[in-house]
C-alpha positions in Angstrom: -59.2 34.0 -39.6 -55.7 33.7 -37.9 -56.9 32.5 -34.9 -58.8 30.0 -36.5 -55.9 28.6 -38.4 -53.6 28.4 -34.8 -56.5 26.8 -33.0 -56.5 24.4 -36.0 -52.6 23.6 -36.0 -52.9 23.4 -32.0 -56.1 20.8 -32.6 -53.9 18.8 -34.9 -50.6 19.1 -32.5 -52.9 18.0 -29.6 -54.7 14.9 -31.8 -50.7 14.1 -32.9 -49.3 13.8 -29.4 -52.7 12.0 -28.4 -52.2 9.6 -31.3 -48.2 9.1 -30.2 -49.2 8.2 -26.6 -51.2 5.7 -28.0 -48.7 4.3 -30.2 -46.3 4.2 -27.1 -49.0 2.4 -25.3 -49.9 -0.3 -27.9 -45.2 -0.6 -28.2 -45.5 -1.1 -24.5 -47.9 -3.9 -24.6 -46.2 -5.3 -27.8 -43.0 -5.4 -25.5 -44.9 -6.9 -22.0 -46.0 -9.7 -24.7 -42.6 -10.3 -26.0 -41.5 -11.0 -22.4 -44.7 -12.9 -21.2 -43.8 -15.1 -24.3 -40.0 -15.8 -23.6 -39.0 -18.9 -22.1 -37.9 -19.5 -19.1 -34.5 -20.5 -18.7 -34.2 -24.3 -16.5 -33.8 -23.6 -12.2 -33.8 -20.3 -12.9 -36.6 -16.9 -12.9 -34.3 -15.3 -15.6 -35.7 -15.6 -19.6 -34.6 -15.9 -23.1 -36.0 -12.8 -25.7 -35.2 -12.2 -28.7 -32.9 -9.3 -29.0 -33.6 -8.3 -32.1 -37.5 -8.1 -31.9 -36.8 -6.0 -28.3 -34.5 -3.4 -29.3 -36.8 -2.8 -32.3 -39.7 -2.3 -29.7 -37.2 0.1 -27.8 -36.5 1.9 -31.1 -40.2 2.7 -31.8 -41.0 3.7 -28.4 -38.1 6.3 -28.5 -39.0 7.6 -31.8 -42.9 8.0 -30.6 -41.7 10.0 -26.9 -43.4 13.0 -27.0 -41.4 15.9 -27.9 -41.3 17.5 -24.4 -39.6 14.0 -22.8 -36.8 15.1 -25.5 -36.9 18.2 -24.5 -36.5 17.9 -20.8 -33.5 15.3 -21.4 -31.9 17.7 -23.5 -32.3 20.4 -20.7 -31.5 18.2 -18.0 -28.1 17.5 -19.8 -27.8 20.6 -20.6 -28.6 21.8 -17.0 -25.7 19.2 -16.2 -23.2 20.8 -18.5 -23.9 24.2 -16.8 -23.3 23.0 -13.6 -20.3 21.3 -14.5 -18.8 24.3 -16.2 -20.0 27.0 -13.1 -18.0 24.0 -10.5 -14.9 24.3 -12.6 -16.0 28.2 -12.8 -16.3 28.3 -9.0 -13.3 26.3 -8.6 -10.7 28.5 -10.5 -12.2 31.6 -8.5 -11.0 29.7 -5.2 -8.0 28.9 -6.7 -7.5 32.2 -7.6 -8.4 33.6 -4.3 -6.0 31.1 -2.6 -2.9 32.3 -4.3 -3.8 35.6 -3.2 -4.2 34.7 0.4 -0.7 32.8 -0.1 0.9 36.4 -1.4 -0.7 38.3 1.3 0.9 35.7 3.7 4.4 36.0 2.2 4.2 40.1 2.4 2.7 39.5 6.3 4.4 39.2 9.9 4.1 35.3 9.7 6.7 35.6 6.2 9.1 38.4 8.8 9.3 36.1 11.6 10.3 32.9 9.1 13.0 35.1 7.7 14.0 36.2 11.1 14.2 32.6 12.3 15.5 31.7 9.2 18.5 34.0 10.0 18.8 33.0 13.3 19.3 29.6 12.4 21.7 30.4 9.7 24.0 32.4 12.2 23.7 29.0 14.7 24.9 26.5 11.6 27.9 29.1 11.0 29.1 29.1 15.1 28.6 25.5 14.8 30.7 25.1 11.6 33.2 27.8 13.1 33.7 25.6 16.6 33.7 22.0 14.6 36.1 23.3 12.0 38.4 25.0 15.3 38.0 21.4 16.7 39.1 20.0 13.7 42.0 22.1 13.4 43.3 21.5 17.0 42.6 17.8 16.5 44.4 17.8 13.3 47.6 19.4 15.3 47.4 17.5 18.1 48.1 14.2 16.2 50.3 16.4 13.3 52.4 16.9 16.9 52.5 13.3 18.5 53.5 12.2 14.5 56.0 14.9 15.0 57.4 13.7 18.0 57.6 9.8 17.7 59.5 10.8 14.2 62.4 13.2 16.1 62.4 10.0 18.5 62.8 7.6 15.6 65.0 9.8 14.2 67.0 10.1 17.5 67.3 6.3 17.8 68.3 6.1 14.0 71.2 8.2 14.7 72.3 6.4 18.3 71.8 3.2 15.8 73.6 4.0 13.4 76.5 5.3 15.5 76.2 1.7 17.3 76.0 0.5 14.3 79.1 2.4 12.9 81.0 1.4 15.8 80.3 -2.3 15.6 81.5 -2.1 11.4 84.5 0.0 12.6 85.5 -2.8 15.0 85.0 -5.8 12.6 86.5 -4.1 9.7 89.3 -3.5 12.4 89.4 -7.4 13.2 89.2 -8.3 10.0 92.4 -6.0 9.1 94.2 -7.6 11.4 93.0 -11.0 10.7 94.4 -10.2 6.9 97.7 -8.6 8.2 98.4 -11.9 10.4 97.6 -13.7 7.9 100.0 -12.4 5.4 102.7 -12.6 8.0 102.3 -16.0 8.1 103.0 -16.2 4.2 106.2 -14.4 4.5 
């Protein structure tokens, strides 16, 4: 008796679907009228529908698709997501692997001989700083000297100046003495 009723239920599921792709059939047709009915818009192959009429034809014929058709979209997106997900999955694992790779490197010969040059380098930038800075130095006293000397010579001259000077001021405070003493002889 069972089997009777599933055969029955799978009769009437059968007779359903048969009567939906019908429907969908007799939507489609209603929808190929719609369009064969538009107008035509002037100079041009394109038409005028009315919008309303065709996206309730749309409706109908989306609510009629047979189950399976929703099925397969929903495992098609659903296949989709999965990939999606195992890509990013796949990704991270590369990722991952790739910083390992990267420590493996840094504890390897390639990371000895970076340090080594790195040293190497280092000690070339210090014997460079060590002769610019000598060079400097010397530089520094070579004109520190000349400055030196041209202000002992200035300082030479100053003196012989002065004592020219001295001597000239000794003379004409002299003259001018004598000048004043003659001059007061004359009052007398």
């Amino acid at each position: 008796m069972e089997e009777q009723n599933l055969s029955f239920y799978a009769k009437e599921d059968k007779i359903g679907k048969g009567q939906n792709i019908m429907e969908m059939f007799t939507l489609l047709e209603n929808l190929e009228d719609l369009l064969e009915r538009s107008r035509n818009l002037p100079f041009s192959s394109k038409s005028v529908v009315n919008k309303e009429e065709m996206l309730d034809l749309i409706k109908e014929i989306r609510i009629k698709l047979p189950d399976e058709l929703k099925q397969a979209k929903w495992v098609k997106e659903e296949r989709q997501r999965i990939l999606v997900e195992a890509q990013k999955e796949a990704d991270g694992i590369v990722k991952e692997a790739e910083n390992r790779i990267i420590a493996m490197i840094d504890e390897h010969e390639i990371t000895r001989k970076a340090y080594d040059q790195k040293t190497e380098i280092i000690e070339k930038e210090n014997k460079m700083y060590r002769e610019i800075s000598r060079g400097t130095k010397e530089y520094a006293d070579s004109i520190l000297g000349n400055t030196e000397d041209v202000l002992n010579e200035t300082l030479t001259k100053l003196h012989s100046n002065m004592n020219e000077a001295m001597k000239l001021m000794e003379i004409s405070l002299e003259d001018t003495i004598k000048t004043i003493q003659n001059s007061r002889k004359e009052l007398k």
